[in-house]
N, C-alpha and C positions, 0 to 999 in steps of 0.2 A: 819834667825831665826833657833836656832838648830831641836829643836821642826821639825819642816816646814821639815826639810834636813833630816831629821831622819825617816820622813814617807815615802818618798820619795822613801826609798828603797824597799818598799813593794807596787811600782806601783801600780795597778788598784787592787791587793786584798785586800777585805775588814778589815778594822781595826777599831774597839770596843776601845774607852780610856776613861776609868774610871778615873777623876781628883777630889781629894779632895777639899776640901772649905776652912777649916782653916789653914790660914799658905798659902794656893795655892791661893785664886783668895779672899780671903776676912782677913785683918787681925788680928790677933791673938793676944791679948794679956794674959800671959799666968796667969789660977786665973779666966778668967774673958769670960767663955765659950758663957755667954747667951745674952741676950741683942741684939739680932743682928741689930735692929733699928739704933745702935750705931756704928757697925762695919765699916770699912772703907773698901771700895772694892782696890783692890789692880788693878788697871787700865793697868796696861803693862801686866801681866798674862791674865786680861779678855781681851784685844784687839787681843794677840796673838791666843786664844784660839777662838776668833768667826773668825779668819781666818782661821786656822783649821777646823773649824766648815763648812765650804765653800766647802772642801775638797770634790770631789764626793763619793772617798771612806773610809770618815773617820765618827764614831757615834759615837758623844760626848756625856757621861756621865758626871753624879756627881757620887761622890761614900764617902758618908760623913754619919759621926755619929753622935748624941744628946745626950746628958745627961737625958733629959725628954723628956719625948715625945710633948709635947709642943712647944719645940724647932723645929721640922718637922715642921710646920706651919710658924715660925718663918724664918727660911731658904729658903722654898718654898718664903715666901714673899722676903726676899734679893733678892733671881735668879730672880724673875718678875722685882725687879727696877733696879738690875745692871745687871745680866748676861740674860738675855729672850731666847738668842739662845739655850739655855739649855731647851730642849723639856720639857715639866713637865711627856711625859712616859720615860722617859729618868735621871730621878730623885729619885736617891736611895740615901733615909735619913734614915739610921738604928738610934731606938731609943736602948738606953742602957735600959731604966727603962721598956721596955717593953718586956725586953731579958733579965732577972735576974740581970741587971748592969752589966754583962758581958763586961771586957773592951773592951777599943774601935777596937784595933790590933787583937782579936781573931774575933769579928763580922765580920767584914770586910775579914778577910781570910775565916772564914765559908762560909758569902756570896758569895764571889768570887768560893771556892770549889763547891756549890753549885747550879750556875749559869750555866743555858745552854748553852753548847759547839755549836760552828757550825765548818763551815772552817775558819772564821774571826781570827785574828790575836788578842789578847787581850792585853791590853796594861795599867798599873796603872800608874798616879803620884801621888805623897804624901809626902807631907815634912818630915814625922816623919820614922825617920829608925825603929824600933819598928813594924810598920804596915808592912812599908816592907818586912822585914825579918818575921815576922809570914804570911805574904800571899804568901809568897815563899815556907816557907815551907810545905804549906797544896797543894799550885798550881803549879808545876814547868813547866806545858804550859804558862804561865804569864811573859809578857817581865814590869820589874818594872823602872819604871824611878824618881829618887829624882826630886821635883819642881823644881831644879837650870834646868833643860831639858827647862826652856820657857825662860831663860836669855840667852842673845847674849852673 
């Protein structure tokens, strides 16, 4: 697993990865944000990631946004039936509607800017280039990796 080979090189120091939800470990159809009762968990993303999750030196986040705040609830419920290895203090669901609708690519780099630093290695996946590129540009300590990082 690339994913696996890629932490690998940061031995025994600690590394933080923040992985998004939609698109990453739960499917996305696009139009059709809410509902997540409905979503389909994307099963080779979540297996690879509670392997990591195993990892002595690796904290697995979410690092995921909502359209309403309603949706937090809703998400938190998906991670209890598909993903659980996902700590719930480990579970960052920014809501849009309760941060002016604020898109989703500037919350998430804010967040990330604003997130305390240690010596940990910080580490994002997310399928949307958009997010990436604006949490690079507010973080440049942030190693950002596209979801294709959990495909062999």
């Amino acid at each position: 697993m690339y994913l696996k080979e890629y932490l690998k090189q940061y031995g025994n120091k600690k590394v933080k990865l923040f992985v998004d939800m939609d698109g990453v470990i739960a499917d996305y159809v696009l139009g059709e944000a809410r509902n997540y009762d409905k979503k389909r968990p994307l099963f080779d993303s979540i297996n690879k990631l509670k392997v990591i999750s195993e990892l002595p030196n690796v904290d697995l986040y979410i690092l995921s946004a909502t359209r309403k705040s309603e949706g937090i609830e809703q998400k938190n419920w998906w991670l209890d039936k598909y993903a659980p290895f996902f700590k719930k203090e480990n579970r960052v669901i920014l809501s849009r509607e309760a941060n002016n609708m604020i898109e989703t690519a500037i919350l998430k780099a804010d967040y990330m800017k604003n997130y305390e630093r240690d010596d940990s290695i910080i580490i994002v996946i997310d399928d949307d280039p958009k997010n990436l590129t604006k949490i690079k540009e507010l973080n440049n300590d942030i190693i950002l990796l596209k979801d294709t990082a959990l495909i062999d």
